[in-house]
N, C-alpha and C positions, 0 to 999 in steps of 0.2 A: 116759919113764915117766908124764908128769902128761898127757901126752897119752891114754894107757888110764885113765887116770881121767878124764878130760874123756870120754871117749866109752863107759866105764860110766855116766859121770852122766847121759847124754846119753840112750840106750839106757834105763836106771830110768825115767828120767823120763819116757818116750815108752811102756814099758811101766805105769806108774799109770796116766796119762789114755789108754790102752785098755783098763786096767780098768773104768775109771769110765764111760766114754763106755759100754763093755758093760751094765753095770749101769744107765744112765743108761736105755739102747733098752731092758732087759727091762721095765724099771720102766713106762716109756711105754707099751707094748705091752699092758699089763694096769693101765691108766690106768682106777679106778671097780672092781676087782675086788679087795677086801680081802683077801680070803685068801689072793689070790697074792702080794699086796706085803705081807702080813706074816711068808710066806713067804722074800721076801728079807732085809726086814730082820733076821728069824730068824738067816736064812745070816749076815749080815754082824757079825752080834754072836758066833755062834759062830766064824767066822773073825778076829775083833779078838782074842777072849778063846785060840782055840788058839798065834795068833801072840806073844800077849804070854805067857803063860804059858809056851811052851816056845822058841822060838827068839829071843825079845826078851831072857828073863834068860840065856839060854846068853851072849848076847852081853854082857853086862853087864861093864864095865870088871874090871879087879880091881886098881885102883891107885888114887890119891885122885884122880891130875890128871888121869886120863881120866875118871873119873866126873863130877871138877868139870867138865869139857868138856863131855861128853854133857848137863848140868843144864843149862849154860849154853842150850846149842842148844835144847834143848827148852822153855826161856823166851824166848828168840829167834825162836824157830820158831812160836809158837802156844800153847804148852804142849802138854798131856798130853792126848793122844786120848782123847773120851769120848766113849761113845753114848746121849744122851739117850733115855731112857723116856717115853713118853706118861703121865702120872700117870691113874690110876681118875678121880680126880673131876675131871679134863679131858676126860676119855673121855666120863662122865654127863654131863657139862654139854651138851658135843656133840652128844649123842642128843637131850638135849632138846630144843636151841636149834632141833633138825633136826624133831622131832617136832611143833613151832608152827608151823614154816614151813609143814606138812605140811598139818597140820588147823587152821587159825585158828577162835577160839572162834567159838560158834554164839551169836545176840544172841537172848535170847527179847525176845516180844511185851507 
């Protein structure tokens, strides 16, 4: 038996990093195209948010010592998955920083 669990783990695991690696080439692939990679990251915050919402709390313990477990792992582990957001005023800053490099002042005479 801890053998079929050895080679689900095995299998999970070899299924994420072909997810990532997938997501890794589209991303490359539209390397300098905004609106296709905020197209992805779109996808992948709607895919975090459908997965935690409905089949992350289905799975949620319903005992103390499996919750305390699952807490523990997930302090162990990393913590708690989160998709940072680009703040607005990182955004502006960006444009600016970009729009000097672009045009550098003009010296009058």
């Amino acid at each position: 038996m801890d053998e079929a669990v050895g080679l689900d783990s095995t299998k999970f695991k070899a299924d994420l990093e072909a997810i990532a690696t997938l997501v890794q080439r589209v991303a490359q692939q539209h390397q300098g195209q905004s609106t296709e990679l905020l197209a992805i990251l779109r996808l992948l915050e709607q895919l975090h948010q459908e997965i935690r919402d409905s089949l992350f709390q289905e799975s949620l313990p319903d005992n103390r010592q499996a919750l305390y477990a699952l807490l523990r792992d997930i302090e162990t582990s990393g913590g708690w998955p989160y998709i940072h957001r680009m703040k607005l005023q990182a955004f502006l800053s960006y444009l600016s920083d970009q729009s000097a490099v672009e045009s550098p002042a003009v010296e009058s005479d």
